[in-house]
C-alpha positions in Angstrom: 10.4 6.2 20.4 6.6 7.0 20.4 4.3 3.9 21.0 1.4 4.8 19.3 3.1 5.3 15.6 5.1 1.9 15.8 1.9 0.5 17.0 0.0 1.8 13.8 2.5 0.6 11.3 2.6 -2.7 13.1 -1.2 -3.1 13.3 -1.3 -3.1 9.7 1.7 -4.7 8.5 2.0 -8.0 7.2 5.7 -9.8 6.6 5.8 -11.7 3.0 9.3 -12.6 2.5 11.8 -14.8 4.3 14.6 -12.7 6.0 17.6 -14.1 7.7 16.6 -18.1 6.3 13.0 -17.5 8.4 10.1 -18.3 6.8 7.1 -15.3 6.7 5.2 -17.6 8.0 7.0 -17.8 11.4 7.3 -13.7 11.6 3.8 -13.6 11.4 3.4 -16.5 14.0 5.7 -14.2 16.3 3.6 -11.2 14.8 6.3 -9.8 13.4 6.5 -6.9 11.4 9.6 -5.9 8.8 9.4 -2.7 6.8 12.4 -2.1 4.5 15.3 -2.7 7.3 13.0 -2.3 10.2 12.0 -5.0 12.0 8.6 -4.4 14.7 8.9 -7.0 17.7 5.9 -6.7 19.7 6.5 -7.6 23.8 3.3 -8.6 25.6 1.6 -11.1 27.3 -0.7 -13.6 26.0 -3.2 -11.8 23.9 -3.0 -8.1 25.0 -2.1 -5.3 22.7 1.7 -5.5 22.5 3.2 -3.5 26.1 5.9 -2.2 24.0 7.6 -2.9 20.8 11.7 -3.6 20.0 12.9 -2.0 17.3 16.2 -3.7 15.1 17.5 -2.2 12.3 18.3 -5.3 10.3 21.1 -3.8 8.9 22.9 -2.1 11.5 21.9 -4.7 14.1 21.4 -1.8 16.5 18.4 -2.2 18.4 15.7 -0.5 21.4 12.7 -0.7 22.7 9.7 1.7 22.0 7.4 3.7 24.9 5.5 1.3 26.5 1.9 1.2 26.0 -0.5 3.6 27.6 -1.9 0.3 29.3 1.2 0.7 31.4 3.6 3.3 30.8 2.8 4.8 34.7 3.8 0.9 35.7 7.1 2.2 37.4 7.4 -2.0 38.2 6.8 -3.0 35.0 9.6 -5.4 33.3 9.0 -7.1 30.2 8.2 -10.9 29.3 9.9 -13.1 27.2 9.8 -12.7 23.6 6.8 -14.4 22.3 5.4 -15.1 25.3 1.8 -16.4 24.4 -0.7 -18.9 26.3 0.2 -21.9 24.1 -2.1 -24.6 24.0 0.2 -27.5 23.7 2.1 -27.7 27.5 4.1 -30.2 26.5 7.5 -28.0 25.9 9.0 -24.4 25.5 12.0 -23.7 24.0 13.7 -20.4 25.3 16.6 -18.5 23.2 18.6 -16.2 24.1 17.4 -14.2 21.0 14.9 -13.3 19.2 16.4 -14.4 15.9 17.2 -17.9 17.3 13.6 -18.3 18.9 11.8 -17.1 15.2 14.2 -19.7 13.9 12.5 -22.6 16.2 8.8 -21.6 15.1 10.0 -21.4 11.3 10.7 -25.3 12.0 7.9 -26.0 13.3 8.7 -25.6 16.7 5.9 -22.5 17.5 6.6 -22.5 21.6 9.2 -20.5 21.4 10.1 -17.7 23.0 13.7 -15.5 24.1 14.9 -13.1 26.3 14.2 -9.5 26.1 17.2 -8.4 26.5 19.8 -11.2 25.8 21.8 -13.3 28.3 22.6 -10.3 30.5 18.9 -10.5 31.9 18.6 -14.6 31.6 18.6 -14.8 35.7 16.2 -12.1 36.3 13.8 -13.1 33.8 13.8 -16.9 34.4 12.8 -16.1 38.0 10.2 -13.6 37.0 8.4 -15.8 35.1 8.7 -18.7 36.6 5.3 -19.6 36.9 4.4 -19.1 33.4 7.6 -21.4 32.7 6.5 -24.2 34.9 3.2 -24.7 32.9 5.7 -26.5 30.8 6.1 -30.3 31.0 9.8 -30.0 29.6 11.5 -26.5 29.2 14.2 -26.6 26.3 16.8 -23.7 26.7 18.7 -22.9 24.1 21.5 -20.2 24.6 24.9 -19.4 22.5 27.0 -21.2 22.3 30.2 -19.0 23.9 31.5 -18.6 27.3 28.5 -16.1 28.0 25.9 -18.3 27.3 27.3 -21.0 29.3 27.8 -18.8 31.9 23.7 -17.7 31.9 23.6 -21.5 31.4 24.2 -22.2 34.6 22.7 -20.0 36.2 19.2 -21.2 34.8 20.0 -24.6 36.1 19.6 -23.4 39.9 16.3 -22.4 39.0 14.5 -24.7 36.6 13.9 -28.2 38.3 16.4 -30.8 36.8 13.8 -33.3 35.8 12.2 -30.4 33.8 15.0 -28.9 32.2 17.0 -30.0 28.4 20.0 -27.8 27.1 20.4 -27.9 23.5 24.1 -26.0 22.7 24.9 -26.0 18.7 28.6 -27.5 19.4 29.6 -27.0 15.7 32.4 -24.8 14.1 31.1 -21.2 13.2 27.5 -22.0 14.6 26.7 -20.4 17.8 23.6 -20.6 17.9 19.5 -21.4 15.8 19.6 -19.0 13.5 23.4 -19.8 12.5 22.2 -23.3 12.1 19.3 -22.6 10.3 21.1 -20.3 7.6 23.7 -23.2 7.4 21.1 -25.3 6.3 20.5 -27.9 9.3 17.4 -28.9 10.8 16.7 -27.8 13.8 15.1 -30.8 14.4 17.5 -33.2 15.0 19.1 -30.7 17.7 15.5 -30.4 19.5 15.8 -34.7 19.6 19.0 -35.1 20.9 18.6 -32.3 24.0 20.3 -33.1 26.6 19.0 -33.4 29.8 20.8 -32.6 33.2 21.9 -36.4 34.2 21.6 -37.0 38.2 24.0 -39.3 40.0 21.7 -40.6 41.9 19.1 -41.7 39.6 20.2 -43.9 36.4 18.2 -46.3 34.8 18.6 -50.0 35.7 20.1 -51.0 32.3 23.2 -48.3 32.9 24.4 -50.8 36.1 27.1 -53.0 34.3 25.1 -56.4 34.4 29.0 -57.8 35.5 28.6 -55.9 38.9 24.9 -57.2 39.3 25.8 -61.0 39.5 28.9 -60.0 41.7 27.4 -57.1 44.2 27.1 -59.8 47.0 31.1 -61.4 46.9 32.0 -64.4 48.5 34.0 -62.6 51.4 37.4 -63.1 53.1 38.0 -66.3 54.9 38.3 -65.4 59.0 39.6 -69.0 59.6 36.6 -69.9 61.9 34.8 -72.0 59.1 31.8 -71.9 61.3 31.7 -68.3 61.6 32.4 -68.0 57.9 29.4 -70.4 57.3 26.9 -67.9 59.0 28.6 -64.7 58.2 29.9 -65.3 54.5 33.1 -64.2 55.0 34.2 -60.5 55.7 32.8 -59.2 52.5 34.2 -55.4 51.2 33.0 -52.2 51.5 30.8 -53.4 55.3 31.5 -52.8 58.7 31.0 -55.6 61.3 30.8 -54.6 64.5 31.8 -56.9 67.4 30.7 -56.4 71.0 30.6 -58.7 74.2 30.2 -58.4 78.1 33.9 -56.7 79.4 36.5 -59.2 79.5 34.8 -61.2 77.5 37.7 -61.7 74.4 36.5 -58.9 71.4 40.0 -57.5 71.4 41.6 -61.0 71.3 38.6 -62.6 68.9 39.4 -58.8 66.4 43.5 -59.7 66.4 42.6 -62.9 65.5 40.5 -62.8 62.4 43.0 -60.0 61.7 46.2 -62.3 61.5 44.0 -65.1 59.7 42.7 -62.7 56.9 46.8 -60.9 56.6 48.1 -64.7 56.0 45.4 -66.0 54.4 44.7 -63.2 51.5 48.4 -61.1 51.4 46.1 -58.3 51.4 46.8 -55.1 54.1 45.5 -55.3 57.5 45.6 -51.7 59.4 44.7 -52.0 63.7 44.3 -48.6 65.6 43.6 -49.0 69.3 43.0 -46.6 71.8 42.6 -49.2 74.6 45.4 -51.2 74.3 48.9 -50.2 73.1 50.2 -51.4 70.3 53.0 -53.8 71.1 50.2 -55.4 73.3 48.0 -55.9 70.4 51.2 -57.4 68.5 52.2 -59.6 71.4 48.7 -60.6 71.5 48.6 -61.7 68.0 52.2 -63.1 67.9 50.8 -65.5 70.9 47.9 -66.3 68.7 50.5 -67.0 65.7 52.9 -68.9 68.0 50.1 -70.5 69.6 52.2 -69.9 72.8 52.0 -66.9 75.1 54.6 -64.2 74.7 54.1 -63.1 78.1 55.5 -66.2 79.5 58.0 -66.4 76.4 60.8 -63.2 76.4 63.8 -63.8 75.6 63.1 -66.9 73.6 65.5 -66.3 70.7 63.9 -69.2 68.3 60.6 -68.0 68.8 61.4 -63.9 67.9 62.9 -64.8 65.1 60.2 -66.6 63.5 57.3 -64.0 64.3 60.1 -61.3 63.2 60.0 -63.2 60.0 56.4 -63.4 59.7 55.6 -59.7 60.6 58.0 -58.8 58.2 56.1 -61.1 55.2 52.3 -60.3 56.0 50.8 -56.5 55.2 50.2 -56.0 59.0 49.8 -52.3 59.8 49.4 -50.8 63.5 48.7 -47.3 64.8 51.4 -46.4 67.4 49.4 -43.1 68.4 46.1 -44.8 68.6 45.4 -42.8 72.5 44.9 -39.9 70.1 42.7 -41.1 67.7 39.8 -38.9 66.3 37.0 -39.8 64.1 39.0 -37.3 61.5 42.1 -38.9 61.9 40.8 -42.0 61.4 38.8 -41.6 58.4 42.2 -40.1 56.8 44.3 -43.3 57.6 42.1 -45.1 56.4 42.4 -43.3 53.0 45.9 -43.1 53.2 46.4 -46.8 54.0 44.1 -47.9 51.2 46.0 -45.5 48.6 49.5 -45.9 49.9 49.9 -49.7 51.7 46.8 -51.2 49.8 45.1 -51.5 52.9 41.5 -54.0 52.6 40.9 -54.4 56.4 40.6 -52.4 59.1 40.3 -53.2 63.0 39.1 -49.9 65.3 39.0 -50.3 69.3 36.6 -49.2 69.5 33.3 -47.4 68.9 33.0 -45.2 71.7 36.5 -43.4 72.3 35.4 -42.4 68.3 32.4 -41.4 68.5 33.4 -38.9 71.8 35.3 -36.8 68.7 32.0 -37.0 66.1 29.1 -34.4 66.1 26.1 -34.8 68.3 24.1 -33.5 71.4 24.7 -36.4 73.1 26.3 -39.8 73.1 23.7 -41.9 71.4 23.9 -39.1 68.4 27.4 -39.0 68.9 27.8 -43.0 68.7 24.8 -43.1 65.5 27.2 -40.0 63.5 30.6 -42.0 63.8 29.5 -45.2 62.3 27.7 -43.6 59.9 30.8 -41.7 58.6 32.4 -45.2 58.9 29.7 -47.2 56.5 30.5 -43.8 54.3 34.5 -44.8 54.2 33.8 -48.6 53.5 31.4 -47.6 50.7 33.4 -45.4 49.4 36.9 -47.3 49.4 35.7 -50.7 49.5 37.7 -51.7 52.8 35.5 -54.1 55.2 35.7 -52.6 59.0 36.1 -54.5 62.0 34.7 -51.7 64.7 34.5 -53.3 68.6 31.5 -52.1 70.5 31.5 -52.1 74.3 28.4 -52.5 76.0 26.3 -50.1 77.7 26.9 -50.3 81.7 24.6 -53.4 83.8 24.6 -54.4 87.0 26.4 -57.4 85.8 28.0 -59.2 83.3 25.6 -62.4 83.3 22.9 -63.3 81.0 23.2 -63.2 77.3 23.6 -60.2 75.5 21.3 -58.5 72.6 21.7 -55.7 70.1 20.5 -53.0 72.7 22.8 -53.6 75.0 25.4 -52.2 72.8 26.2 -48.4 73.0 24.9 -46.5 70.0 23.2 -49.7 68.7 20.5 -47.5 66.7 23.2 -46.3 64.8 24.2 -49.7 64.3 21.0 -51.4 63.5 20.8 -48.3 60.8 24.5 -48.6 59.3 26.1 -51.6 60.6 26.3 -54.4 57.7 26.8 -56.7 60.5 26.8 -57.8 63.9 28.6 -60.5 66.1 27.9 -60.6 69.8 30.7 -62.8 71.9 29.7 -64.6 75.4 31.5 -66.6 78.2 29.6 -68.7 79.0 32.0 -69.0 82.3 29.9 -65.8 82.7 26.7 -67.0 81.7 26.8 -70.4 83.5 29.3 -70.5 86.5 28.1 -73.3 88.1 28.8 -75.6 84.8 32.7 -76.2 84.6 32.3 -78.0 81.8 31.4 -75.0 79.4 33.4 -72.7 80.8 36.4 -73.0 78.0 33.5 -71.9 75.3 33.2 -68.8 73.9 29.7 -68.4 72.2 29.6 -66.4 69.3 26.2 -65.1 67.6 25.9 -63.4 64.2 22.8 -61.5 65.0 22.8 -59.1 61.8 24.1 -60.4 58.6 23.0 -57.2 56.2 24.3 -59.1 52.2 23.1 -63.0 53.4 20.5 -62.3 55.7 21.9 -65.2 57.2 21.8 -65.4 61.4 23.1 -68.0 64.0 25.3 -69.1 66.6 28.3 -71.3 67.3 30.9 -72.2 69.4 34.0 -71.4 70.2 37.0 -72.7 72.2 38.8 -70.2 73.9 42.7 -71.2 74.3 43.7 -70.1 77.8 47.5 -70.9 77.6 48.2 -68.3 74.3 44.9 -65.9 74.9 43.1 -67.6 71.6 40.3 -69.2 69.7 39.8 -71.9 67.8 36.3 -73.3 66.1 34.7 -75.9 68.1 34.0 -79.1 67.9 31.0 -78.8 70.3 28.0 -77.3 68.8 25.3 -75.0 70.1 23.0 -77.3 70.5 26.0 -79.8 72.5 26.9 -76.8 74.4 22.9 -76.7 75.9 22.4 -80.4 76.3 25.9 -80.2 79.0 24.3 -77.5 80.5 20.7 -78.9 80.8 22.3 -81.8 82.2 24.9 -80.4 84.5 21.7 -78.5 86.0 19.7 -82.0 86.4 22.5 -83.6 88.6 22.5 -80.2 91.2 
């Protein structure tokens, strides 16, 4: 239709009576036009002579947009803006329909930044991302589309482009009401829609008072018993959802000192243990902990009828769980048993020999990535199923295996200082001291990262020869240091 008659009937027409429940007031806002059952919608920007008018018959509903304006007609580019589209003073908010009924609906409430799509949802993505910049002058951008399965759809579509801290959807969720100009011919103020927008929630960002004040006071638990009180004194326990890792010169007893807390924890709580070991096989690690139960070593033991019967018994009571194809492991494959055994067998603990057999399966250039990937993906299981990790960590190669060890001696201890919730470091101090006998049946055991109690130290431990286990000490640290210091004195 020709521009320049629409445009002369619009330049002089004034809209005096409500149409549709909209007040005159708002079509002239909108500078809207309605002569007999012709509505004039001028599109433009800000405050240029309209670029082109739509044209809906309000009784037919049929609808179409004029010539565009000499301005532009040879503008082969040009697409047009949102209904309404003005330079509004207040930036506070815009409220964007879907059409132009629904956004002359939100100015005849009051609501005067308002404006709709040109051509209803079918064009929402287009235009969003054409005039994006005019949209982001807009502290809070309301969008109000239908309420059927095509507005949703354009919906979501608008969310991958307006940032989420910016955007509210307000979607009129009662029966026969689709959308603001339904609502407003039904009678309800738009008002209380506008107030109750919501806005697009983020999982990672909640407000302090949506944290159960219950999990607060308990987010640091008392943790499992290891039955070395000493250890349990420093440490705190084996609390859920962490992963200690436990390292120590070669030979030095991790495996042994792992099995151990393992059995404790299994008799102690009833709760499931699960052991995967790719060093050791596992009727090793079980003859290893039944020497540790019996307090007698198996090895020198077969046969002894008595004594299989009563560590059948108790294998048979406790949730002890082992991983007969443990030379195959695979960061993958572990990660899934651990899910399974926490869903099926109620697994809580979890022993892994050890850190780098994994982490040759995880992602990485090179070990130390390699090493820093698999116990991040192991922090990420604990978190996520609330199982506390044992994880032994060998330590990187030396020319020997004397002196006392530190965090960097570990492999991959980046990774752990980053993701590890704790940190245990085993010693002979056969090792450390050979000349002093007398210390040589101690075991020295350092918590050197306690993540929850921030609580570090060392103690001692008595190493049990005869069955290949520990016991707490009765010598302390301190004891330990003043045999040594004088063992020295009389060389």
């Amino acid at each position: 239709m020709e521009y320049q008659g629409i445009f002369n009937d619009w330049q002089v027409g004034i809209t005096s009576f409500p149409h549709r429940s909209i007040t005159p007031e708002a079509f002239n806002e909108a500078r809207v036009v309605i002569y007999d059952n012709e509505a004039l919608l001028p599109y433009g920007r800000n405050s240029q002579l309209p670029d082109r008018f739509k044209i809906i018959n309000t009784e037919t509903k049929k609808q179409f947009f004029s010539q565009k304006s000499p301005l532009v007609e040879n503008d082969d580019n040009y697409k047009p803006p949102f209904f309404n589209q003005k330079d509004f003073e207040d930036k506070d908010y815009i409220i964007v329909t879907e059409g132009e009924w629904d956004c002359l609906s939100w100015i005849s409430e009051g609501y005067t930044n308002a404006v709709s799509l040109p051509n209803g949802i079918s064009c929402a993505e287009a235009t969003f991302k054409r005039e994006f910049k005019y949209l982001m002058q807009f502290k809070t951008i309301y969008v109000n589309f239908d309420a059927d399965e095509p507005g949703q759809l354009g919906l979501e579509k608008v969310r991958e482009i307006i940032p989420k801290y910016r955007l509210r959807t307000i979607t009129f969720k009662l029966e026969g009401i689709k959308d603001a100009n339904d609502a407003l011919k039904a009678g309800f103020a738009l008002k209380g829609f506008f107030d109750t927008a919501d806005g697009v929630k983020m999982a990672s960002v909640v407000h302090a008072s949506e944290v159960p004040i219950e999990d607060i006071f308990a987010a640091t638990p008392e943790g499992v018993r290891t039955g070395f009180s000493d250890f349990d004194n420093i440490l705190g326990g084996l609390r859920p959802a962490e992963v200690t890792s436990v390292t120590g010169d070669t030979g030095c007893g991790k495996t042994t000192f792992v099995v151990n807390v393992a059995y404790n924890v299994a008799a102690a709580t009833c709760e499931g243990v699960w052991i995967t070991s790719q060093e050791m096989r596992i009727a090793k690690i079980l003859q290893k902990m039944g020497s540790i139960i019996l307090q007698k070593s198996l090895r020198d033991n077969v046969g002894n009828y008595e004594d299989m019967t009563v560590l059948e018994k108790i294998f048979k009571e406790k949730k002890i769980y082992v991983d007969p194809i443990g030379e195959q492991m695979t960061l993958k494959s572990v990660l899934e048993s651990i899910d399974y055994g926490v869903h099926v067998h109620g697994i809580k603990f979890v022993v892994i020999e050890d850190l780098g057999y994994l982490g040759s399966s995880a992602v990485g250039d090179n070990e130390r990535e390699r090493l820093e990937f698999a116990v991040k993906l192991l922090h990420a299981k604990a978190l996520e199923t609330g199982v506390h990790i044992l994880v032994i960590v060998h330590p990187t190669q030396s020319k020997d295996d004397r002196g006392f060890m530190g965090m960097a001696n570990m492999k991959g201890s980046s990774g752990i200082k980053q993701y590890g919730d704790n940190v245990i470091i085993l010693q002979r101090l056969d090792r450390a001291y050979p000349d002093v006998r007398q210390v040589h049946a101690f075991t020295r055991l350092e918590v050197r990262k306690n993540r929850a109690k921030g609580k570090e130290g060392e103690l001692i431990l008595d190493y049990h020869q005869d069955y290949d286990g520990y016991s707490t000490s009765l010598t302390s640290p301190e004891k330990m240091r003043q045999i040594v210091k004088e063992a020295k004195k009389s060389t």
